[in-house]
C-alpha distance (Angstrom), angle and dihedral (degrees) to the residues before:
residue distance angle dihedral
X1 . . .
X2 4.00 . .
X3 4.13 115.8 .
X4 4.01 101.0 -136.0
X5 3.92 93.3 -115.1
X6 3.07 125.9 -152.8
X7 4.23 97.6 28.7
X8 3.59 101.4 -103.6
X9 3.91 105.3 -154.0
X10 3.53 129.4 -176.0
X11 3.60 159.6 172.2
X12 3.86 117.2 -108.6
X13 4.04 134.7 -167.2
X14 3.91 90.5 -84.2
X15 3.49 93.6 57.8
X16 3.34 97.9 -114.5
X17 3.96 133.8 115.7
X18 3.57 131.5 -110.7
X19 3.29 144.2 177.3
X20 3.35 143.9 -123.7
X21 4.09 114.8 -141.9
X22 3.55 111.9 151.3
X23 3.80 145.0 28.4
X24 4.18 113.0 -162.9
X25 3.88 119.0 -177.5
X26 4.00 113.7 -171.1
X27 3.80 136.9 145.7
X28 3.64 114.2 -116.4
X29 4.02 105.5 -170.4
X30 4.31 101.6 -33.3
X31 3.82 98.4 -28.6
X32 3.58 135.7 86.4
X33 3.65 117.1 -123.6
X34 4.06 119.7 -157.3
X35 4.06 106.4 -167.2
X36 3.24 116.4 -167.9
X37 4.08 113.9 -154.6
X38 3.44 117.1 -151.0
X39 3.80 133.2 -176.8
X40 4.15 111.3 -129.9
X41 4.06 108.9 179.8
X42 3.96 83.9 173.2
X43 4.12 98.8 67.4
X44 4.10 87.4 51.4
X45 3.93 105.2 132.3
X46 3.73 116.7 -92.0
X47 3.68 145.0 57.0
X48 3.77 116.5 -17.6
X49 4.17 90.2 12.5
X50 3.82 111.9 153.8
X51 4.10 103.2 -110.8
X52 3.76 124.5 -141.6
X53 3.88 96.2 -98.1
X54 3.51 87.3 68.6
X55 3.75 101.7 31.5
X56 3.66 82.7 62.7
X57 3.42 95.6 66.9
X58 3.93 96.9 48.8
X59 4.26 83.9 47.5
X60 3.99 85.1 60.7
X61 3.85 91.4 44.0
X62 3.89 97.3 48.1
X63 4.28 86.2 49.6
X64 3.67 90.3 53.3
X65 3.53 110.7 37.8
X66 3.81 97.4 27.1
X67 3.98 119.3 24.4
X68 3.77 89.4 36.1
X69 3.93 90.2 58.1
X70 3.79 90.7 31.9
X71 3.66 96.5 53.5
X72 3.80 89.7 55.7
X73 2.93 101.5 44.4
X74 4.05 89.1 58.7
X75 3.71 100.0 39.1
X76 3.86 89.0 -111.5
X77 3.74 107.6 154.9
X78 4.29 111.1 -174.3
X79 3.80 134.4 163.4
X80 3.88 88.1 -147.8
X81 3.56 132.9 45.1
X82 3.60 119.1 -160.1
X83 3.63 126.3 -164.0
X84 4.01 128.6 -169.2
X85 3.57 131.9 -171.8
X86 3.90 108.9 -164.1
X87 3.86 125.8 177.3
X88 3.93 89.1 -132.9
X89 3.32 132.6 -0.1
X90 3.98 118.1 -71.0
X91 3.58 143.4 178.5
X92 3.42 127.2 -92.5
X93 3.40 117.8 -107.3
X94 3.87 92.8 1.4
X95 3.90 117.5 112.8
X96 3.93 109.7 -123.5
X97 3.51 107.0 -172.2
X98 3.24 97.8 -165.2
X99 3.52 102.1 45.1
X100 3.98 116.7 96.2
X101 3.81 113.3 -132.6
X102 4.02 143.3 171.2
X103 3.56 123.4 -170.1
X104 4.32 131.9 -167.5
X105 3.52 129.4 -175.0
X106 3.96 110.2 -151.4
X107 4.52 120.7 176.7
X108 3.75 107.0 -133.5
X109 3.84 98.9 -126.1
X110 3.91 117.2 177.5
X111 4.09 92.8 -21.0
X112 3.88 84.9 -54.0
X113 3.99 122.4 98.6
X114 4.03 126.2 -136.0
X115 3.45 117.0 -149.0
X116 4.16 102.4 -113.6
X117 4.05 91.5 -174.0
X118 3.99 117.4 -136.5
């Protein structure tokens, strides 16, 4: 496990901020997985929440412009990237009930990433 340090933060697609909080690298069956955990405020439940549809776009973003650059920048080499949006920060692994969260999976492919679909 890799703590994302420094915060990165950034502005996505929606027009919102997130941030960056945590880097995880783990093998799930014979690949290497590189999640990268980011804090969302905007998808919280309720009126004027960000919905998936459009969360989706700022998950594609963040792989491109940010774990792309990130990962080489830390010698992190993965077959998978992950990326979550969570309302708050969470624990891995640990169901939050209340916490709001959207995950991709994207394949790093010649410094670009292809959606893989969960």
């Amino acid at each position: 496990m890799l703590a994302a340090s420094p915060v990165w933060a950034t502005d996505v697609p929606s027009g919102h901020s997130v941030e960056l909080y945590e880097v995880l690298v783990d093998a799930v069956e014979s690949e290497t997985w590189l999640r990268f955990r980011f804090i969302a405020p905007h998808i919280a439940r309720g009126e004027g929440a960000v919905e998936y549809d459009v969360a989706a776009s700022d998950m594609m973003h963040l792989c491109a412009a940010l774990a792309l650059p990130y990962s080489a920048e830390y010698a992190l080499a993965g077959d998978v990237i992950v990326i979550s949006l969570a309302d708050r920060a969470t624990e891995f692994g640990v169901a939050d009930p209340e916490a709001t969260q959207f995950f991709e999976a994207f394949r790093p492919v010649d410094n670009t990433c292809i959606w893989e679909g969960l």
